[in-house]
C-alpha positions in Angstrom: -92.2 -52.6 41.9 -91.1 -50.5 38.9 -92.8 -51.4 35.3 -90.3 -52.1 33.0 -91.2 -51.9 28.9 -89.3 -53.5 26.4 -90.1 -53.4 22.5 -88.7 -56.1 20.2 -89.3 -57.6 16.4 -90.0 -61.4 15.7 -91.0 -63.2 13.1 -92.1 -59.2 12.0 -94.3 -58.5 14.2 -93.3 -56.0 17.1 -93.8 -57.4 20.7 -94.0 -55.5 23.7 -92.6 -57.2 27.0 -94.3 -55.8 30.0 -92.9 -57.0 33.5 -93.0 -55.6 37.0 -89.7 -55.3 38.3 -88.5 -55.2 42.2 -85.8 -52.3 42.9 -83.4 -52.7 43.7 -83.3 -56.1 42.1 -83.0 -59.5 44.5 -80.4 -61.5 42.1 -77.6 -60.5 39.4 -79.2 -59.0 36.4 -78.1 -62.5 34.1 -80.0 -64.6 36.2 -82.9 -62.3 35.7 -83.1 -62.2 31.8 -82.5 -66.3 32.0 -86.1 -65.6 34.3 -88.0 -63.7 32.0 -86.8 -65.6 29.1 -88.0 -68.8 30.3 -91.3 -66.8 31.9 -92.3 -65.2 28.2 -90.5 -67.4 25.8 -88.6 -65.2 25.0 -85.8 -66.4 22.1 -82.4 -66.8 23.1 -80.8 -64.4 20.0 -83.2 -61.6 22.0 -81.5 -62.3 25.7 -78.8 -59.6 24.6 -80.4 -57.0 23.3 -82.8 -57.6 26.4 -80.2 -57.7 29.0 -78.7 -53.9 27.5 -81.6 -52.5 27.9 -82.6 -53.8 31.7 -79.1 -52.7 32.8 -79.7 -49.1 31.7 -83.2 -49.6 33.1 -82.2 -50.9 36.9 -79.4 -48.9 37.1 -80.9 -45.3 36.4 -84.2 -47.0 38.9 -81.7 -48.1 41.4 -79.7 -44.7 41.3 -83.2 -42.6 41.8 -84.0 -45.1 44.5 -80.9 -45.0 46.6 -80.9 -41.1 46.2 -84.5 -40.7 47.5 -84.1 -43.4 50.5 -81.1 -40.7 51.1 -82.5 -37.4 51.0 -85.4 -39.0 53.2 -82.7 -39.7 55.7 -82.0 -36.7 55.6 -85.1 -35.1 56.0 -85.7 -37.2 59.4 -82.4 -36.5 60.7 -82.7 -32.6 60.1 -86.2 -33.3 61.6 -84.9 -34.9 64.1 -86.7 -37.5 64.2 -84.1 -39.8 65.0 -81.3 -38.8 67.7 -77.5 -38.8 67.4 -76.6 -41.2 69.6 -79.2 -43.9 68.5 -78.3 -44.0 64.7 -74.3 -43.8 66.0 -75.3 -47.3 68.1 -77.2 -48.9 65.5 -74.0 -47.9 62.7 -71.4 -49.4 65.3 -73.2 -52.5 65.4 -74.2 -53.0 62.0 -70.4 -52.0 61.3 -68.9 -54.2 63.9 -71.2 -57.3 62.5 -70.3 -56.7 58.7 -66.4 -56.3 59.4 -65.7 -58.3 62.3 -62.4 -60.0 62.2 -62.7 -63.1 64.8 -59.3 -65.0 66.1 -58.8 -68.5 64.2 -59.8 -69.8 67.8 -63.5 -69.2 66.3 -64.6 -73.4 66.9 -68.1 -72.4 66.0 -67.2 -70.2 62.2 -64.0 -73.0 61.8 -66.7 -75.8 62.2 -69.3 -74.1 59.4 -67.0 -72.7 56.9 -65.4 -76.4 56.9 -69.2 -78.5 56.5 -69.7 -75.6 53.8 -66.7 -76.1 51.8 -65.8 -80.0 52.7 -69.5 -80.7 50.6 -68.3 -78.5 47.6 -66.2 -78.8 44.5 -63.6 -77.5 47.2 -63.4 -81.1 48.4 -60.0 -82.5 46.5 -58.1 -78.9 47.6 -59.0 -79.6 51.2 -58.0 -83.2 51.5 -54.5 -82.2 49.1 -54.1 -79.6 51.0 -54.4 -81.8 54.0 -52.3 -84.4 52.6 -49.5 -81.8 51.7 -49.4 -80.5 55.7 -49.2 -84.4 56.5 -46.2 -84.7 54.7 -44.6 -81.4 56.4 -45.1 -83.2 59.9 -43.5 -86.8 57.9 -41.2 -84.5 56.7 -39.9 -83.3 60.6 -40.3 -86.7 61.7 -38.1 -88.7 59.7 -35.6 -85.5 60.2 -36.1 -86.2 64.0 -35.7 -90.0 64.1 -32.5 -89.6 61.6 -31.0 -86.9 64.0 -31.6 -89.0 67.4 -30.5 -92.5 65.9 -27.6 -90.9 64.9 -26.6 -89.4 68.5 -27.4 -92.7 70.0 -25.1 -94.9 68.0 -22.3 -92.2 69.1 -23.5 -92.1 72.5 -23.5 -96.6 72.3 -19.5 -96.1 71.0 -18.3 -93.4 73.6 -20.1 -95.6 76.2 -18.3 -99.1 74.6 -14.8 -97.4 74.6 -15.5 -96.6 78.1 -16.4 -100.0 79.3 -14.4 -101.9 77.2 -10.9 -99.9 78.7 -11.3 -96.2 78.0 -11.1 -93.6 75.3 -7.3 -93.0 74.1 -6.1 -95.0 76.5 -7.1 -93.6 79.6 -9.1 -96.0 82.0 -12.6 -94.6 82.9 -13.4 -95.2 86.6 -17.2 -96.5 87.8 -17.7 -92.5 88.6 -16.6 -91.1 85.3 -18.2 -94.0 83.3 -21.7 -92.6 85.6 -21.2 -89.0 84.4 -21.0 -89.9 81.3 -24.3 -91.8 81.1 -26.2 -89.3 82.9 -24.5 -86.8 80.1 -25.9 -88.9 77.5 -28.9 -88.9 79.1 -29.7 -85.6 79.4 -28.4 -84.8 76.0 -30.7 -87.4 74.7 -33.6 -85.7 76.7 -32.5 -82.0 75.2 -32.6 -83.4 71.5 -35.7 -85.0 71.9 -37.2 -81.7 73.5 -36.0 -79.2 70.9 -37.3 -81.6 67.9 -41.0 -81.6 70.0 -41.0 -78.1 70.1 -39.9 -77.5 66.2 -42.9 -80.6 65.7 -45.5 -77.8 67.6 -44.7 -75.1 66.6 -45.0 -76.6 63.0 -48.2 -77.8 63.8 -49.7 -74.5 65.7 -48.4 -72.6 62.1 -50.4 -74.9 59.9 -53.2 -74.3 61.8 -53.3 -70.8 61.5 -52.5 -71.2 57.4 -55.2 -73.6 57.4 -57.8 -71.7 58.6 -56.8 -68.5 56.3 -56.4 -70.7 53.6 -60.1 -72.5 53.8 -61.5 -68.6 54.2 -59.3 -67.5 51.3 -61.6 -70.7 49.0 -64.8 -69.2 49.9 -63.6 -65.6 48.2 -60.9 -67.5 45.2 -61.5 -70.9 44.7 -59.1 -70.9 41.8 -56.3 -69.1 43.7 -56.8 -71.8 46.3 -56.9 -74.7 44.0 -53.8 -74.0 42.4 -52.0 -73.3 45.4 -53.4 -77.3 46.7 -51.7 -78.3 43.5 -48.5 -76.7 44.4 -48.5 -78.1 48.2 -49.5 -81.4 46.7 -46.5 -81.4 44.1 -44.5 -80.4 47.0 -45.9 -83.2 49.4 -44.7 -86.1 46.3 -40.8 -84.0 46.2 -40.7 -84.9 49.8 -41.8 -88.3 49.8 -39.4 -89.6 46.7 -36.4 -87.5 48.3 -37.3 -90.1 51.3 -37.2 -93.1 49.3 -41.1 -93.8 49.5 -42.6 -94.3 46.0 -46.4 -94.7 46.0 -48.9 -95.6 43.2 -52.9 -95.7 42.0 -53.4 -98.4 44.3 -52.5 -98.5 48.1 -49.7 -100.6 48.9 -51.5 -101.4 52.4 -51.9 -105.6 52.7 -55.6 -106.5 51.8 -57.4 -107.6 55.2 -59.8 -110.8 55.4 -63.4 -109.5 55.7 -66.4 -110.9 55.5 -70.2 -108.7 55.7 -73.5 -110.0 57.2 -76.8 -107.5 57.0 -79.0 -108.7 60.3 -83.0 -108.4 61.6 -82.6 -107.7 65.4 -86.3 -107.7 67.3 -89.1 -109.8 66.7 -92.3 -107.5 66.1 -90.2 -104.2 65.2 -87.2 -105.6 63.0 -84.0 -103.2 62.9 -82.0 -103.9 60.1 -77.6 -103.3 60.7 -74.7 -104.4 59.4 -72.2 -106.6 60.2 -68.5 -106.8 59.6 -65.5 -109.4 60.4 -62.4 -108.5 59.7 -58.8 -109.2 60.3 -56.6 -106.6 60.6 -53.8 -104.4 62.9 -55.7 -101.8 65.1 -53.6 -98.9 64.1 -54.6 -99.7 60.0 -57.5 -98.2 60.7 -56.1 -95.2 61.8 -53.1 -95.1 59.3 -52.8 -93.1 56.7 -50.9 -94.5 53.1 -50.0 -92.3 50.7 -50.9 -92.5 46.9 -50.3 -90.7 43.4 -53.1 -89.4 41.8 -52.1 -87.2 38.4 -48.7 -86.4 39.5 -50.5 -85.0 42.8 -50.0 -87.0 46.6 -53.4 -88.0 48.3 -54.7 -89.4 50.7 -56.6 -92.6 50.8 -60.3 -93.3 49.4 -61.3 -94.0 53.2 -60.0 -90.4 54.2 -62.8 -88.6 51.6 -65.5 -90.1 53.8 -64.1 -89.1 57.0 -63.9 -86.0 55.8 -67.4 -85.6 54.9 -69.0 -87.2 58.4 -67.1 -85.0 60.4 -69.9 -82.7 60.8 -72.9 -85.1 60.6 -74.6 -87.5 62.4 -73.0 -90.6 61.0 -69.7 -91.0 63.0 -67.1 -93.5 63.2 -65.8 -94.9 66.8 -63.1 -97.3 67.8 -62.6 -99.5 70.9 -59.1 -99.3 71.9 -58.0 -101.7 75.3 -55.5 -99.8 77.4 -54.4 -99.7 81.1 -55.3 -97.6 83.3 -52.5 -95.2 83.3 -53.2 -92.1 81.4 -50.3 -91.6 79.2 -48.7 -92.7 75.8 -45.1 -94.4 77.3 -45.6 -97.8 76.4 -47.7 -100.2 74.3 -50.2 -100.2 72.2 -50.9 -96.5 73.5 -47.5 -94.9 72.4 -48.3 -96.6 69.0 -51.8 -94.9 68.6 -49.7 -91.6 70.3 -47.0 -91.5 67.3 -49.9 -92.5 64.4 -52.0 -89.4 65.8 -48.9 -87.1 65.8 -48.0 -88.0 62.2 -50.3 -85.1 61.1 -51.7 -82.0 62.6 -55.4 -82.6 63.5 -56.8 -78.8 63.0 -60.3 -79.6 64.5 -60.2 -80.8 67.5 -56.7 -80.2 70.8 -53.8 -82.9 70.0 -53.9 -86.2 71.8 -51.6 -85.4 74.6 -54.3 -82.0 75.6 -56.9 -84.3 75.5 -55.7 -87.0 78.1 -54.7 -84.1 80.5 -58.0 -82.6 80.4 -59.6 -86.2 81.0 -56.6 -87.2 84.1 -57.7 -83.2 85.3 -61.2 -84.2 85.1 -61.3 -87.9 86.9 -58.7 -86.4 89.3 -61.4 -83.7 90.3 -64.2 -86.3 90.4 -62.3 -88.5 92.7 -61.7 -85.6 94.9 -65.5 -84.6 95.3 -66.4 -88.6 95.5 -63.8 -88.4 98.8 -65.1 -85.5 100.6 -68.1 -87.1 102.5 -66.0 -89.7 104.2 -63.2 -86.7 105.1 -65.7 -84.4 106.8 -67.5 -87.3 108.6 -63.8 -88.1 109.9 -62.6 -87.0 113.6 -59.3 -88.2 113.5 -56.7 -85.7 112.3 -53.9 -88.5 112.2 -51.3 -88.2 109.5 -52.0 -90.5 106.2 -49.4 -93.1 105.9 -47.5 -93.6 102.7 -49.6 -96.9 101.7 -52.8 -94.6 101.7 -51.4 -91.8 99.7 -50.3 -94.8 96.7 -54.1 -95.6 97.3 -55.5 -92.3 96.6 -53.3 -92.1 93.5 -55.0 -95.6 92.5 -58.3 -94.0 92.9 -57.2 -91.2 90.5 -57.1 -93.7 88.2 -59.9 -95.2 85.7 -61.0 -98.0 86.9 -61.1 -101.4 85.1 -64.3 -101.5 82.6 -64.4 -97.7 82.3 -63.7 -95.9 79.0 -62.8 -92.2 78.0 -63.1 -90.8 74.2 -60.9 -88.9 72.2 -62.0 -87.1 69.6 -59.6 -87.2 66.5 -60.2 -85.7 62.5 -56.9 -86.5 61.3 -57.3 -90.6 61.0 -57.8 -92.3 58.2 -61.1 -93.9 59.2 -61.8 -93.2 62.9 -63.4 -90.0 64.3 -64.0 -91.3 68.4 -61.9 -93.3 69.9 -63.3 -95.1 73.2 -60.1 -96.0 75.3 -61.9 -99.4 77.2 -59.5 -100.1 80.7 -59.0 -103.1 81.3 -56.5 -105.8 82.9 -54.7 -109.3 82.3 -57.8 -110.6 83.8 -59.1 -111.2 79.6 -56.5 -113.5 79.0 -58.5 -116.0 81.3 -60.7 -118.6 79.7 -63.5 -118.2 82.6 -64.9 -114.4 82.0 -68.7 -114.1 81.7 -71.3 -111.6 80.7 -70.6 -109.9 84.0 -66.9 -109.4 83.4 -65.7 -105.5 83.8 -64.5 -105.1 80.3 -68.2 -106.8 78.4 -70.0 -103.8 80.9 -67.6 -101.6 79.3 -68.8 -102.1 76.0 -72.2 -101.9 76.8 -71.4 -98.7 78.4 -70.1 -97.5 75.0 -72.3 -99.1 72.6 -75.0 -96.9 74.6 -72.7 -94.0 74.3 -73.2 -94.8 70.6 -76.6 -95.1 70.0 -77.1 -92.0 72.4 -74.2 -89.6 70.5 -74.8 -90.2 66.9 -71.5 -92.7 66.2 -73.1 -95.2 63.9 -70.0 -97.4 63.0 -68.3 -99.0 65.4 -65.0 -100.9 66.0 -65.0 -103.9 68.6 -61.8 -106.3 68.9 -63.9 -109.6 68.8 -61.9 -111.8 71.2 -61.1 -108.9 74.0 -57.2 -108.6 72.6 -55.3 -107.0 70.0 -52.8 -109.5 69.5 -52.4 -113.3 69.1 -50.7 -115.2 71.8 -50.0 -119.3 72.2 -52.3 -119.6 75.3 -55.0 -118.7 72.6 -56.2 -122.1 70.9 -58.9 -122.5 68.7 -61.4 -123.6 71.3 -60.4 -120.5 73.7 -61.0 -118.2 70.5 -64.5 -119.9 69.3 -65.4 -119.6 73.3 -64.2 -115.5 73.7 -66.0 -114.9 70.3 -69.2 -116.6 71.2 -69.6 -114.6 74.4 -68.7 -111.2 72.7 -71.4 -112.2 69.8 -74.1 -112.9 72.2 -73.4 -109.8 74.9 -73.3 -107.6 71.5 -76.7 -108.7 70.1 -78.3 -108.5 73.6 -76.8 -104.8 74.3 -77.9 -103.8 70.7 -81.7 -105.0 71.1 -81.6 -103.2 74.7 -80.8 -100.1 73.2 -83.1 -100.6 69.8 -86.0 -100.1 72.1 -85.3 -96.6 73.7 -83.3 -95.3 70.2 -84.0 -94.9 67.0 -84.6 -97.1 64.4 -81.7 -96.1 62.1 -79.1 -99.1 61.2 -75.8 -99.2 62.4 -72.2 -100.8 61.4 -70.7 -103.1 64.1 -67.1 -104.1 62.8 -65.8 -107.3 64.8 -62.2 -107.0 64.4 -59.7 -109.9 65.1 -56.1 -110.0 65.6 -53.7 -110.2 62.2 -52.2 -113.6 63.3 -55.4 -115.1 63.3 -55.1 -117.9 61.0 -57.4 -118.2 57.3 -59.4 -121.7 58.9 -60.2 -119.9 62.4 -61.5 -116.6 60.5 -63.9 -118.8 58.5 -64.9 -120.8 61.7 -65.9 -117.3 63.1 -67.6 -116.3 60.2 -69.8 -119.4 60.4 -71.0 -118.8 64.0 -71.8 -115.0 63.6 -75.0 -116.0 61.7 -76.0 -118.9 63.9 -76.4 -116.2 66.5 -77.3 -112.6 64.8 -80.7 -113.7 62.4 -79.7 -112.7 58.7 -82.1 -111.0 56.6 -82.6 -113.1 53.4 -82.0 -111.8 50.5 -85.2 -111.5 47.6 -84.1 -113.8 44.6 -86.6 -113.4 41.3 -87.6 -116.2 39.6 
């Protein structure tokens, strides 16, 4: 501590500020005088004249302190009181820690400097900036999907001039006709190839200009926000030289949706909330585009994504799917082509992420098999029937679930991929069924990993077919209600106390009169808290 004088008039009189000072000083030398001015009441017209002389003051103390804390140095070293090689270890590390430059393969500094910024007036840039990368991929899709439609309806008219009697008059035998499929095969498979490798590389470069780009915020936030503006501005170009106009509002269809807020227990009450709602699985993990000051963003749902990432309110999905582990056909190539819409730059892309889980059952189904091979004498020679049934054990059985984690959807951060079988479409499933221990299994996964929202299809199905009547609806619902409330007291007892969002989701088709009929069961089964009314 160094005493610091300073002599000034008022009202007069002459005043004399005493004030011990710390050298060097702990903050800027503006946030100081704002200190000591709000310390002494001191008037603001005196905060300049005051500030002048503290600069000369702590910088000619801070010079004479630096230059004695070096000639002491020195001293010791010339003493030798400290060896060579120790001071040369201690200025390596101290060296390597203050100028380290880490690969953008850093999850651990990617993860913090992203909570740090994503909750600061950085937000907009991120999510524009986010939005205008988005548009890049749209951009290479729609470039993709023009290119290959194009080269099939050529391929369909060389193939129908050689069926329907040959090209320029020349008859096309069953051979020829063969050849040329199989050419228009594999150049269909080539095109499609080259346009996945332009879509990853694409992808791998905005994640490297990503990551510079949020560590370039933390040092220029204006710099960066005016570069968001210009990738934003760019993002609207490509979108009206597509033909897709947006507005204020999102042009998404409103869904039916009706909230309850329940008591579960009867001594301990837990209070949660409950949602209905009628919507396509995949809106949910959509993103719509929308205008906001001549700039593209993304929806409102997207800012509070954005903002649980990191935090211990997340947002899960049940998603049924067979149990092959790929994205070739239904409802899984759907979720495939919404995920690879946009570049997710926290966590591996979808395809990584279901060869890491098929590695990882494949391995668990091999260590589950060695008992019964090392207790086995006979060294006869599998037959082709066992080898299909070893590849059916590979596979995830019906009522199990894997997650994959996403950051790029618009209101999803987990989704639990339930297997399951035509075996729902029956009308006589119980409690017991494969699929309803499923989603016990992942309700606990829930309450165990911090994922307080979650997404259930209500009736076991993400579509509407005629077998379903009204009773067979009412019945499926019922049973889901009750298993739901019975899984959620069970795990109430052993978890916290914090209240959660369970979001029953039916098919679109389902018709205005059943939604409302299923809206009038849900609180003859889950006890509604009743709401205070002043008199």
């Amino acid at each position: 501590m160094t005493l610091f004088e300073y002599q000034f008039q008022l009202s007069g009189k002459s005043n004399c500020l005493k004030v011990d000072i710390p050298i060097p000083l702990p903050t800027t030398l503006t946030d100081f005088c704002e200190r000591l001015s709000k310390a002494h009441q001191i008037p603001c017209f005196i905060l300049p004249s005051l500030k002048e002389k503290l600069t000369t003051f702590v910088a000619l103390e801070e010079q004479q302190f630096y230059s004695q804390r070096a000639s002491s140095a020195i001293e010791n070293l010339k003493n030798q009181k400290f060896s060579t090689s120790s001071l040369s270890k201690q200025w390596g590390q101290a060296f390597i820690k203050c100028d380290s430059k880490e690969p953008p393969s850093s999850n651990l500094d990617f993860s913090s400097l992203y909570k740090k910024l994503i909750h600061s007036t950085s937000l907009m840039s991120i999510l524009n900036v986010e939005h205008a990368f988005a548009m890049a991929i749209q951009d290479v899709i729609w470039d993709r999907d023009r290119t290959i439609a194009e080269l099939e309806k050529r391929q369909a008219e060389e193939m129908s001039e050689a069926l329907s009697g040959g090209i320029g008059g020349r008859a096309f035998t069953d051979i020829q006709i063969n050849n040329l499929a199989q050419r228009h095969f594999e150049r269909l498979e080539s095109e499609s190839e080259r346009w996945e490798k332009v879509l990853a590389t694409l992808k791998r470069d905005q994640k490297v200009q990503y990551y510079e780009w949020l560590k370039s915020i933390d040092q220029d936030p204006q710099q960066s926000s005016e570069r968001a503006r210009s990738l934003s501005q760019r993002a609207r170009s490509v979108l009206e030289s597509k033909g897709v106009t947006g507005s204020e509002d999102s042009d998404r269809e409103a869904r039916l949706e009706e909230s309850f807020t329940i008591h579960l227990g009867a001594q301990l009450k837990t209070t949660h909330n409950l949602r209905l709602m009628a919507t396509d699985v995949l809106d949910l993990c959509r993103h719509a585009a929308s205008f906001i000051s001549g700039g593209a963003v993304g929806e409102p749902q997207r800012l509070q994504t954005a903002l649980s990432l990191y935090s211990h309110k997340l947002c899960g999905l049940v998603l049924l799917v067979d149990d092959r582990l790929n994205s070739y056909s239904g409802i899984k190539k759907d979720f495939a082509e919404v995920c690879s819409q946009s570049t997710d730059f926290h966590f591996p892309e979808l395809a990584d992420q279901l060869t890491l889980i098929e590695q990882n059952i494949a391995e668990h189904s091999e260590l589950k098999a060695r008992p019964s091979l090392s207790n086995s004498d006979s060294g006869s020679i599998k037959s082709g029937s066992s080898a299909d049934s070893q590849e059916k054990k590979s596979r995830p059985r019906i009522g199990s679930f894997y997650v994959t984690k996403h950051s790029n959807l618009s209101e999803v951060h987990s989704v639990f991929h339930l297997v399951t079988d035509d075996t729902l479409l029956h009308n006589d499933i119980n409690s017991r069924h494969s699929a309803i221990l499923g989603l016990r299994n992942i309700l606990k996964a829930c309450f165990k990993y911090d994922i307080t929202t979650l997404t259930i299809p209500l009736l076991l199905t993400l579509e509407m077919t005629e077998e379903m009547t009204i009773p067979w609806c009412m019945k499926r619902a019922e049973l889901v209600f009750k298993c739901v409330k019975g899984f959620m007291m069970e795990m109430s007892t052993w978890a916290d106390a914090e209240s959660r969002t369970i979001q029953f989701m039916v098919p679109k088709g389902l018709s205005v009169d059943t939604f409302n009929m299923l809206s009038n069961m849900l609180p003859g089964i889950f006890r509604q808290s009743d709401p205070i009314v002043g008199s």
